[in-house]
N, C-alpha and C positions, 0 to 999 in steps of 0.2 A: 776512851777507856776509864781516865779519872778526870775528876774534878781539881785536879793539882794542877798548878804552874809548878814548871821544871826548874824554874830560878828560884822561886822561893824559898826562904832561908827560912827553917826553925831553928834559932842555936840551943833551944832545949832539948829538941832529938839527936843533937850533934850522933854522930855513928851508932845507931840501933840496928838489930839483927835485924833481918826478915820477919815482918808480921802480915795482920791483917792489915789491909792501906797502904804500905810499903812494901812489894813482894821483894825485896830485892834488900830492902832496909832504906838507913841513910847516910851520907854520908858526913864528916865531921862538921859541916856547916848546917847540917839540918834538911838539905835537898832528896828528895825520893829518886833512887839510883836508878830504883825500875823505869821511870820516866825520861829521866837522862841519856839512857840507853835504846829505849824508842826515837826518842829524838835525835839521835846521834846516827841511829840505824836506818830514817829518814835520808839524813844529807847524804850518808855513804850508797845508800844502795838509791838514789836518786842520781848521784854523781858517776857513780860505777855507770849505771845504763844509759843516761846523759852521754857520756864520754867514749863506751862502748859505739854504740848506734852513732854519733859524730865522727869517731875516728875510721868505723866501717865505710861511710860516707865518701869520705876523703879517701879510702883505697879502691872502695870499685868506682869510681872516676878516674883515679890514676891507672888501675890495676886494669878498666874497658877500654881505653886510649892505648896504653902500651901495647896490649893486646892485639886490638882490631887494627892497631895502623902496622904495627912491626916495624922491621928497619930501624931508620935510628931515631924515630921516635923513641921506639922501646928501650934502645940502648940506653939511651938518655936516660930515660926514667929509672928504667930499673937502674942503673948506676944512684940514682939521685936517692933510691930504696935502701941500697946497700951500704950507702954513706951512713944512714939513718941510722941502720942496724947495727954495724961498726960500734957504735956508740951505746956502753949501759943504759936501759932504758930511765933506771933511776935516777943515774946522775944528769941525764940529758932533761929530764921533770924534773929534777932540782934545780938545774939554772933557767929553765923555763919559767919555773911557780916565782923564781928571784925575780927576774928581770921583769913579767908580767904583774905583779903584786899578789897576795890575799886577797881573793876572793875567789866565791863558788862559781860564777863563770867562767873565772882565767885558769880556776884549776881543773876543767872540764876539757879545755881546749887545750892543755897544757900537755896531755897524754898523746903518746907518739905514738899506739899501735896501729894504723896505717897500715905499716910495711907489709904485716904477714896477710892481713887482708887483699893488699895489692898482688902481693906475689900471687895468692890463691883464685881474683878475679883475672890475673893476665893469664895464666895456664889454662883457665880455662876460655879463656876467649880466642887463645890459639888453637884449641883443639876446635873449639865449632865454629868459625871464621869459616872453614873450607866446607861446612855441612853446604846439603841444596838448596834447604828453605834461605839461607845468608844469601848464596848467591840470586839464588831467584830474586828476592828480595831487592839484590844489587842489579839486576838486569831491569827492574821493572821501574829503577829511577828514584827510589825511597833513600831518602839523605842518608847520610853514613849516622848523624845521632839516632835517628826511627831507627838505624837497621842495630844498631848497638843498644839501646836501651829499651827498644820495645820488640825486637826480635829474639838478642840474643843474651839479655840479662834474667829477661824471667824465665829461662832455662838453667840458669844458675843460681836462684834465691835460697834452692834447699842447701848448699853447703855455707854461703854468704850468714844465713840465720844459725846455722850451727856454731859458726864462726865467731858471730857475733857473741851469742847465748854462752859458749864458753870462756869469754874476752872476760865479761863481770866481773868475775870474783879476783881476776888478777887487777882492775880496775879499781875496785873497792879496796884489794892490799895496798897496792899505791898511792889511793889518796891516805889511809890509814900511816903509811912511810912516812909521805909529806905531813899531814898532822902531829906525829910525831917529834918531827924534826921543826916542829915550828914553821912548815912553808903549807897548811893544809886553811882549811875556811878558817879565816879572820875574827 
């Protein structure tokens, strides 16, 4: 959109309103805000769906296992979900982004929403678990991953993307917290 670098300092512009060239202005060092803000809106809504889509990952795998095996599988797991939850999700990314360091990778995988993902693929893999097509499925010898991920998952993508798609924007508050606080990209 411009010909500007985001870092570069004019200290003769120091803090100018909104003009031509500057939609936004600049601020006290001379930098164009507008640009600043693209770029800032890059890493966040980058990291948001990075982090979304990762952490969705990690629950419909926990969330197809609990499900399709039951017993104490499940017990297990969902106990290990509820641990998870127990716990503010901010303050649990805060000693994550600590202990992990600054950076845009570690603060990606630093996001714990999982859980609700989890809960949301194991209910539903207990409801279609007992369907015909699972069993037939199960009668005709097809390993239990075939019969979980290629039977009984893409039966479930439309609430799993819903899921997803509304996770972002709590994703992007998040890293925007940890930025804040000093634990956000480096």
């Amino acid at each position: 959109f411009t010909t500007l670098d985001y870092k570069a300092m004019d200290l003769s512009m120091g803090a100018t309103l909104p003009r031509a060239g500057h939609l936004f202005g600049s601020d006290q060092l001379g930098r164009d805000l507008f640009l600043r803000c693209m770029v800032g809106g890059r890493y966040s809504i980058f990291i948001g769906v990075t982090s979304a889509v990762s952490s969705a990952l990690i629950g419909v795998i926990i969330g197809a296992v609990a499900g399709y095996f039951g017993g104490k599988v499940d017990s297990i797991l969902i106990r290990i979900t509820e641990l998870f939850q127990t716990f503010p999700e901010l303050v649990l990314n805060m000693v994550l982004a600590a202990l992990l360091g600054r950076s845009m990778m570690n603060l990606i995988f630093t996001f714990t929403g999982w859980m609700s993902t989890a809960r949301l693929v194991r209910n539903e893999f207990l409801s279609l678990r007992s369907e015909t097509y699972v069993k037939v499925s199960e009668a005709f010898g097809m390993k239990k991953t075939h019969v979980m991920f290629r039977q009984i998952l893409p039966n479930i993508l439309t609430p799993i993307i819903v899921s997803v798609t509304a996770s972002i924007p709590g994703y992007i508050l998040s890293e925007a917290s940890l930025s804040f606080l000093g634990l956000g990209v480096g």
